[in-house]
VOSE-152981 format. One line per field, with one value per residue: residue number from 0; residue in three letters; x, y, z of N, C-alpha, C in turn. Coordinates in nm, 2 decimals. Layout:
<pts>
resi: NUM|...
resn: Ala|...
nu: X|...
nv: Y|...
nw: Z|...
cau: X|...
cav: Y|...
caw: Z|...
cu: X|...
cv: Y|...
cw: Z|...
</pts>
This chain:
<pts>
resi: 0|1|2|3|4|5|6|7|8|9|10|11|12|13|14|15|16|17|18|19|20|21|22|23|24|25|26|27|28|29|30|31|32|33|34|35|36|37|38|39|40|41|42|43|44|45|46|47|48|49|50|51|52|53|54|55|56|57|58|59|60|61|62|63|64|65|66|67|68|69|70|71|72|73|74|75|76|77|78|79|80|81|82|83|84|85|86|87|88|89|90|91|92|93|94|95|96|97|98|99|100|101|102|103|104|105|106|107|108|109|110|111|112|113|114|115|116|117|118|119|120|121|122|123|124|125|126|127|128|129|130|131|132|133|134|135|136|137|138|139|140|141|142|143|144|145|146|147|148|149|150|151|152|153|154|155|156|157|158|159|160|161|162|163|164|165|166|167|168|169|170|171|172|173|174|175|176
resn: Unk|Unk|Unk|Unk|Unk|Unk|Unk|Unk|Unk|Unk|Unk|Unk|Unk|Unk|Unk|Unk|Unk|Unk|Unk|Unk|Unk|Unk|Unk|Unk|Unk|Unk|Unk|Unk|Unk|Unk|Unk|Unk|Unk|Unk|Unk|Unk|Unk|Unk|Unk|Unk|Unk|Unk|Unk|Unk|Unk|Unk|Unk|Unk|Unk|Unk|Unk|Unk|Unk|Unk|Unk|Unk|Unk|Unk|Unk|Unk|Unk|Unk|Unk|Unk|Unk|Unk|Unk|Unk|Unk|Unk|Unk|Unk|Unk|Unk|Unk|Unk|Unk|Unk|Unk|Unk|Unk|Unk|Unk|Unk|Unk|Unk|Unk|Unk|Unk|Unk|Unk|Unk|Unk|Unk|Unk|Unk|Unk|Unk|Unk|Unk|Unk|Unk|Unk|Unk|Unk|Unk|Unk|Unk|Unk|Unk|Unk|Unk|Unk|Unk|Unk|Unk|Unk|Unk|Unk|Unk|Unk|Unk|Unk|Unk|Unk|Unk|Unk|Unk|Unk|Unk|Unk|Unk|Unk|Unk|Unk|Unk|Unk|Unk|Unk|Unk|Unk|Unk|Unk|Unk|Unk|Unk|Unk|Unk|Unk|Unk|Unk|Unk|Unk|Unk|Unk|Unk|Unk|Unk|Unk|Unk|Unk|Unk|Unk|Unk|Unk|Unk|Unk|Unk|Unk|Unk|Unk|Unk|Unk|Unk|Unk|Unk|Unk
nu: 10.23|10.30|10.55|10.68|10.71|10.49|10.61|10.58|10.58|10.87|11.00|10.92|11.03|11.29|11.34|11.30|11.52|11.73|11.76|11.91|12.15|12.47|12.61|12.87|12.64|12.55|12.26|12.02|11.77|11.50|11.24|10.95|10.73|10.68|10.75|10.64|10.40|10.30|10.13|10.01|9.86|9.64|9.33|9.30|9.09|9.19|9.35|9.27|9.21|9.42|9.46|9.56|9.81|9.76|9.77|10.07|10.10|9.96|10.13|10.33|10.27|10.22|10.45|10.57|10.43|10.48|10.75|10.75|10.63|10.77|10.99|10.87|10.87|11.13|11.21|11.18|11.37|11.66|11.88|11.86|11.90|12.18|12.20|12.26|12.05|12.00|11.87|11.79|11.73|11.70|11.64|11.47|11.13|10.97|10.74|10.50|10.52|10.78|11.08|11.28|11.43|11.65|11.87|12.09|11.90|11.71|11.80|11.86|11.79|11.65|11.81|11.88|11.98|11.90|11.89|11.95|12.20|12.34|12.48|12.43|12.55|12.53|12.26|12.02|12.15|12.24|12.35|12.44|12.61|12.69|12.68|12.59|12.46|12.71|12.92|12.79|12.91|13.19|13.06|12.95|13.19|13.44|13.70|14.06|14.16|14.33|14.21|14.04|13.82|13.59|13.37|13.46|13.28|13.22|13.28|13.07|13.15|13.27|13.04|12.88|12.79|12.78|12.79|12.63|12.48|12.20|12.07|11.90|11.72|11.51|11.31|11.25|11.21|11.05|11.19|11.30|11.26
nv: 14.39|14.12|14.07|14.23|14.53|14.77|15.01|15.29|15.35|15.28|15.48|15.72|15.69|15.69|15.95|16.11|16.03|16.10|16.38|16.43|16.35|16.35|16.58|16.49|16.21|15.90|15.67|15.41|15.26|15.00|14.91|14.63|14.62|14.51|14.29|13.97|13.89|14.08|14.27|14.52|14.83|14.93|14.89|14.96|15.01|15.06|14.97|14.69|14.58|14.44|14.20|13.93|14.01|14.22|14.23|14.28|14.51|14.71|14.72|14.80|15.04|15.13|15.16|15.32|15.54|15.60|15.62|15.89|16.07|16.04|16.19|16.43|16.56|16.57|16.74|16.97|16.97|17.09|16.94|16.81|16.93|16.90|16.64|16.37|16.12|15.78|15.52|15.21|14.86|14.52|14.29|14.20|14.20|13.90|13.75|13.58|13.71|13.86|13.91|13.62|13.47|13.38|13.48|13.74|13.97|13.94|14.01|14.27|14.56|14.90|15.14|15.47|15.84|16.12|16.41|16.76|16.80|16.74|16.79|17.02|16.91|16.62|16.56|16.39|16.22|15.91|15.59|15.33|15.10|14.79|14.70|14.63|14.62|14.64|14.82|15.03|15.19|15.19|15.40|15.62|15.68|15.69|15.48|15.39|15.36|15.14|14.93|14.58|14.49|14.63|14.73|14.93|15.13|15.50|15.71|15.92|16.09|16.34|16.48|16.58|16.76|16.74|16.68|16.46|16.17|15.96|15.63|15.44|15.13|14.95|14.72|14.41|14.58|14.66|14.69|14.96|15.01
nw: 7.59|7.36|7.34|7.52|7.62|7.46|7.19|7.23|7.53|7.58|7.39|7.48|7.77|7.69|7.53|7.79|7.95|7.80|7.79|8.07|7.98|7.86|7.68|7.42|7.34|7.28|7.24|7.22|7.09|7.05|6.80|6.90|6.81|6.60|6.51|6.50|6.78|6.62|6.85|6.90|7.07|6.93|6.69|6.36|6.07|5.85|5.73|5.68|5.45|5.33|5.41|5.52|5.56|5.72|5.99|6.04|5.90|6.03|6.25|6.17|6.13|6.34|6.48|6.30|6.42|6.63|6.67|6.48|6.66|6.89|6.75|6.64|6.93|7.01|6.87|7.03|7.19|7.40|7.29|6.98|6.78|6.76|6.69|6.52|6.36|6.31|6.11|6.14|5.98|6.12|5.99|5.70|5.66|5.60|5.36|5.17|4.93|4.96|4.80|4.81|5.09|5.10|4.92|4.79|4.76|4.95|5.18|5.20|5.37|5.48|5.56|5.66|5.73|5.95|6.01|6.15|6.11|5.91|5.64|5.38|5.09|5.19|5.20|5.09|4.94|4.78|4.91|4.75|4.79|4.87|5.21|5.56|5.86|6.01|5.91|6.01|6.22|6.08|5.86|6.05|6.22|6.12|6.09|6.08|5.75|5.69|5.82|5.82|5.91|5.85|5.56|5.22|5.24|5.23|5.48|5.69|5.83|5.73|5.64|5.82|6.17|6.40|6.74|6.89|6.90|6.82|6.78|6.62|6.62|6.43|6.35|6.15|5.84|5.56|5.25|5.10|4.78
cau: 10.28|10.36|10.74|10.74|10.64|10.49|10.69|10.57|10.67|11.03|11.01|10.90|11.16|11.45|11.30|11.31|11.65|11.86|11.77|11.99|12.25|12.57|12.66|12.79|12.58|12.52|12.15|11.93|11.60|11.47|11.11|10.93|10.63|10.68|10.80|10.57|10.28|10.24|10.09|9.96|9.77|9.49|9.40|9.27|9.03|9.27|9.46|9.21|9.23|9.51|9.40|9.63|9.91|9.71|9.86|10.21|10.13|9.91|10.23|10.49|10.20|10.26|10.57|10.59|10.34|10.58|10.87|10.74|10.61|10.93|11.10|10.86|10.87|11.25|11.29|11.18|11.49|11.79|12.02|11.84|12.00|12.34|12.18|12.23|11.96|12.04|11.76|11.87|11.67|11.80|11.62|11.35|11.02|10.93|10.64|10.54|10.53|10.86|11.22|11.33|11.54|11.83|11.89|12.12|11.85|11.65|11.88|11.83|11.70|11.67|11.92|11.91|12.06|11.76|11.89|11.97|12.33|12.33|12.54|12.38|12.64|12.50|12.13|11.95|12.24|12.20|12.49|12.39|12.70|12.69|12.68|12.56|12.48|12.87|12.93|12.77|13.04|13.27|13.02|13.01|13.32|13.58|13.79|14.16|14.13|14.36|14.09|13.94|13.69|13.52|13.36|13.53|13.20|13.24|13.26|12.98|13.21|13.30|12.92|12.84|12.81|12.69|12.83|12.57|12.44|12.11|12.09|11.72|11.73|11.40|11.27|11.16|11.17|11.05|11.30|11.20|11.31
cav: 14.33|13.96|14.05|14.30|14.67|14.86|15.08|15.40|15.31|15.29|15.64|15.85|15.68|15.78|16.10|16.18|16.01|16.19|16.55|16.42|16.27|16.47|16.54|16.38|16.08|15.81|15.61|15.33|15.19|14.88|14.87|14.52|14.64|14.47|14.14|13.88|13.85|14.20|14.28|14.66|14.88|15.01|14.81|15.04|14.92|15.13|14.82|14.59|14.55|14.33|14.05|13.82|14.07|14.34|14.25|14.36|14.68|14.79|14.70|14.88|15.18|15.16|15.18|15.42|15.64|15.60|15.76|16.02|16.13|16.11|16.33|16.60|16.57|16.55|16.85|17.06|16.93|17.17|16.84|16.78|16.99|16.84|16.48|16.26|16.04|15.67|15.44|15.08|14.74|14.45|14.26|14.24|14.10|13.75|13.74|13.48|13.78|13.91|13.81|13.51|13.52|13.29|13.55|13.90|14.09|13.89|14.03|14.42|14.64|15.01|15.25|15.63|15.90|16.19|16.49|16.88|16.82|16.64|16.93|17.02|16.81|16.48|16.54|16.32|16.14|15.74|15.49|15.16|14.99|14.63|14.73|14.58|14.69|14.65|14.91|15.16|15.25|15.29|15.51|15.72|15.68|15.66|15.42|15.39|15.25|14.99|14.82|14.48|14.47|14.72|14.76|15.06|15.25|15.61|15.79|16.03|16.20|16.46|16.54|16.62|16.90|16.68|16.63|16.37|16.09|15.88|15.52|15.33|14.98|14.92|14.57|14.39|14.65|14.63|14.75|15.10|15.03
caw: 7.46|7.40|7.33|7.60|7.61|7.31|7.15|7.24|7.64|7.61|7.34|7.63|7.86|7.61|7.51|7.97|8.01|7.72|7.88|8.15|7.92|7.88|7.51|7.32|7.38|7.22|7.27|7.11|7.06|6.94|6.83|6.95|6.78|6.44|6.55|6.54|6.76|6.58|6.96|6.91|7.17|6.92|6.55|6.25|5.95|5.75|5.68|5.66|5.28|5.31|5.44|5.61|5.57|5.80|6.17|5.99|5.85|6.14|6.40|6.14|6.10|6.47|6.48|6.26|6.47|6.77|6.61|6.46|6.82|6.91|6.66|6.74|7.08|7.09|6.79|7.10|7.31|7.35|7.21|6.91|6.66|6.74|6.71|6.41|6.45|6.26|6.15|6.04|6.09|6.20|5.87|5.61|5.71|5.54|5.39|5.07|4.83|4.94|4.79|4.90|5.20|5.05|4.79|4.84|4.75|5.04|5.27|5.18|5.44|5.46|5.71|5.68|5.84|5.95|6.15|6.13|6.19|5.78|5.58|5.26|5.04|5.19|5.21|4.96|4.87|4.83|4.93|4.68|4.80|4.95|5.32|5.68|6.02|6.03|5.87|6.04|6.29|5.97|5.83|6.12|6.30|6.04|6.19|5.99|5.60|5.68|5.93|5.74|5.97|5.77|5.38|5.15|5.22|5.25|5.58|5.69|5.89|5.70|5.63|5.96|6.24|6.52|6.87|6.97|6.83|6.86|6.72|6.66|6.57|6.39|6.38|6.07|5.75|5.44|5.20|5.02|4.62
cu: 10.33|10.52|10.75|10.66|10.62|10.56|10.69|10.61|10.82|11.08|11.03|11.00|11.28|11.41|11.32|11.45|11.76|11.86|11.86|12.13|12.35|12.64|12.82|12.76|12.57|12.40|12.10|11.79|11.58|11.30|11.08|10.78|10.57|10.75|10.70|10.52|10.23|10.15|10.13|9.87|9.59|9.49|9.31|9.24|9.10|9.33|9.38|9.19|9.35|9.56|9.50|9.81|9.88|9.80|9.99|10.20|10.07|10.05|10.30|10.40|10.23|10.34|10.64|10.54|10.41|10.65|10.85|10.66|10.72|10.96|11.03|10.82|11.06|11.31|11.23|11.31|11.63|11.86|11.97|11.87|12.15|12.33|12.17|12.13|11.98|11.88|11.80|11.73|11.76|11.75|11.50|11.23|10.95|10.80|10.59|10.55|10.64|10.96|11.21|11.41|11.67|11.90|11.98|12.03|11.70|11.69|11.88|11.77|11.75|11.76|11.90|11.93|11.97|11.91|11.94|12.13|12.41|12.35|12.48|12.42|12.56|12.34|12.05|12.04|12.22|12.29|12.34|12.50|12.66|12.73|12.58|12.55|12.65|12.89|12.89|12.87|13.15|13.19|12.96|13.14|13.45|13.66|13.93|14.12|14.20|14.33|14.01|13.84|13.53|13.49|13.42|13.39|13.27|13.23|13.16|13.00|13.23|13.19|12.85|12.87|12.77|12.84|12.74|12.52|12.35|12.09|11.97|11.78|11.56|11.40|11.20|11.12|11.14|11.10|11.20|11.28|11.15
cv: 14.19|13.94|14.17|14.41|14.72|14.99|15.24|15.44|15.36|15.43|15.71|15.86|15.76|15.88|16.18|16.14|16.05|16.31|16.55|16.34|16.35|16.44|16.55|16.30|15.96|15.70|15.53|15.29|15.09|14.86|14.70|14.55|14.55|14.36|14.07|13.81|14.01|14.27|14.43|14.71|14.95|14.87|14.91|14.93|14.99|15.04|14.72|14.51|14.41|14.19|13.97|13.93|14.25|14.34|14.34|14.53|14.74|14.82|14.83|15.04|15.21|15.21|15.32|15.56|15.67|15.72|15.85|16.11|16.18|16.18|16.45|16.61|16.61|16.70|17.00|17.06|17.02|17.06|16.78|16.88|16.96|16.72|16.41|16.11|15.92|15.55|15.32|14.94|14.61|14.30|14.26|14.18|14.03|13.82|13.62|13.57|13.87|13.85|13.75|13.55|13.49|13.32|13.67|13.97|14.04|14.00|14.19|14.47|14.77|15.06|15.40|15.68|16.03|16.32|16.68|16.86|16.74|16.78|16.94|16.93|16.71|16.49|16.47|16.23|15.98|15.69|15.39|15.10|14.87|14.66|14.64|14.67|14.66|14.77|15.03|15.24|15.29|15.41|15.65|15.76|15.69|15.61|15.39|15.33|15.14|14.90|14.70|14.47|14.55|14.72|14.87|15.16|15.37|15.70|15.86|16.14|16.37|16.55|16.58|16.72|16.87|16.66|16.55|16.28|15.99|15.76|15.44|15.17|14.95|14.78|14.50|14.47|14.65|14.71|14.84|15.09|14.96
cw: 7.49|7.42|7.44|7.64|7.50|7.32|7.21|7.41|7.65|7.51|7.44|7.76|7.77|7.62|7.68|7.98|7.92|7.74|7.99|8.14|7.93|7.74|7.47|7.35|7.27|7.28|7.18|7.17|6.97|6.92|6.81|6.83|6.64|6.41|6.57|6.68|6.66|6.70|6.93|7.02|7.11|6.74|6.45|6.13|5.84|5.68|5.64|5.53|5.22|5.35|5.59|5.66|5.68|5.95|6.13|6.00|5.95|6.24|6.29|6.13|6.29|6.51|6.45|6.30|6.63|6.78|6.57|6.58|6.88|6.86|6.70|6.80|7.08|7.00|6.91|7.21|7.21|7.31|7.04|6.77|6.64|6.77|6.54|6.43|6.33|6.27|6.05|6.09|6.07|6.08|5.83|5.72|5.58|5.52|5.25|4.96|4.82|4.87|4.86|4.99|5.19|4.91|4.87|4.85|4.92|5.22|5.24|5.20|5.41|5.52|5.62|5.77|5.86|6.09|6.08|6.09|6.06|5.74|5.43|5.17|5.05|5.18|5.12|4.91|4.90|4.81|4.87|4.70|4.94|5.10|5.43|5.78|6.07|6.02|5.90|6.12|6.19|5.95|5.89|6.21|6.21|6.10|6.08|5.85|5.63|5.76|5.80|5.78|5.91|5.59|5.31|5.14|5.28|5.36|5.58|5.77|5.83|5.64|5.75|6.05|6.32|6.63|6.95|6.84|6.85|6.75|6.73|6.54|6.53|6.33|6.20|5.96|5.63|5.37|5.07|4.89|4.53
</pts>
């Protein structure tokens, strides 16, 4: 890959080196895959339809064909039922038909929270409050209310039943509304 290793590479490494983790853990991933050169290992005419916007959606179809390798690969691992698994990216991806970038709504990527270890209560539920990759450590950590460093979102502590915790940094997302 032009930015590095493709994605599916460094999966298989985490997926070998969290069996020898000691829980609770804490781990991340960043996919490279969906960063501009768009540098994939295979390309699909599945996409082809979209012209100029094809390299993209192949890498993030990529991307997306990584992770879900992973998950079930990793829903056979004794630590993945007491794994909250965290999926945020790090921002949208430009394109001339998306929001502007020098707008809020420019600035509005996805994050969800995917795991067994998600108590009935929170499953489906949607936070629409004005939030950042800041804020994730509030929303799993609960760290005191009278920290500024933090937004008044809502803890996710008390929806949970995990003793581990896996953290992906996905690259580049287009925002799901």
């Amino acid at each position: 890959s032009d930015l590095g290793i493709h994605d599916q590479y460094p999966f298989d490494r985490l997926l070998h080196d969290i069996d020898h983790y000691t829980q609770p853990f804490l781990a991340g991933a960043f996919t490279a895959s969906t960063h501009s050169p768009y540098d994939v290992p295979f390309h699909t005419k599945q996409f082809d339809q979209y012209g100029s916007y094809t390299p993209y959606i192949v890498s993030a179809h990529y991307a997306d064909s990584c992770i879900g390798d992973f998950l079930r690969r990793a829903r056979q691992k004794s630590w993945y039922k007491n794994t909250l698994f965290v999926f945020s990216s790090d921002h949208i991806h430009l394109t001339p038909v998306s929001t502007p970038f020098c707008t809020p709504e420019g600035h509005r990527i996805t994050a969800f929270f995917y795991g067994d270890v998600l108590k009935n209560k929170f499953q489906g539920k949607q936070i629409t409050d004005i939030v950042s990759q800041i804020d994730i450590p509030k929303i799993l950590l609960d760290p005191p209310s009278n920290s500024s460093l933090y937004s008044a979102v809502e803890s996710l502590v008390p929806y949970l039943q995990a003793n581990s915790l896996l953290v992906f940094l996905l690259a580049h997302s287009t925002p799901l509304y």
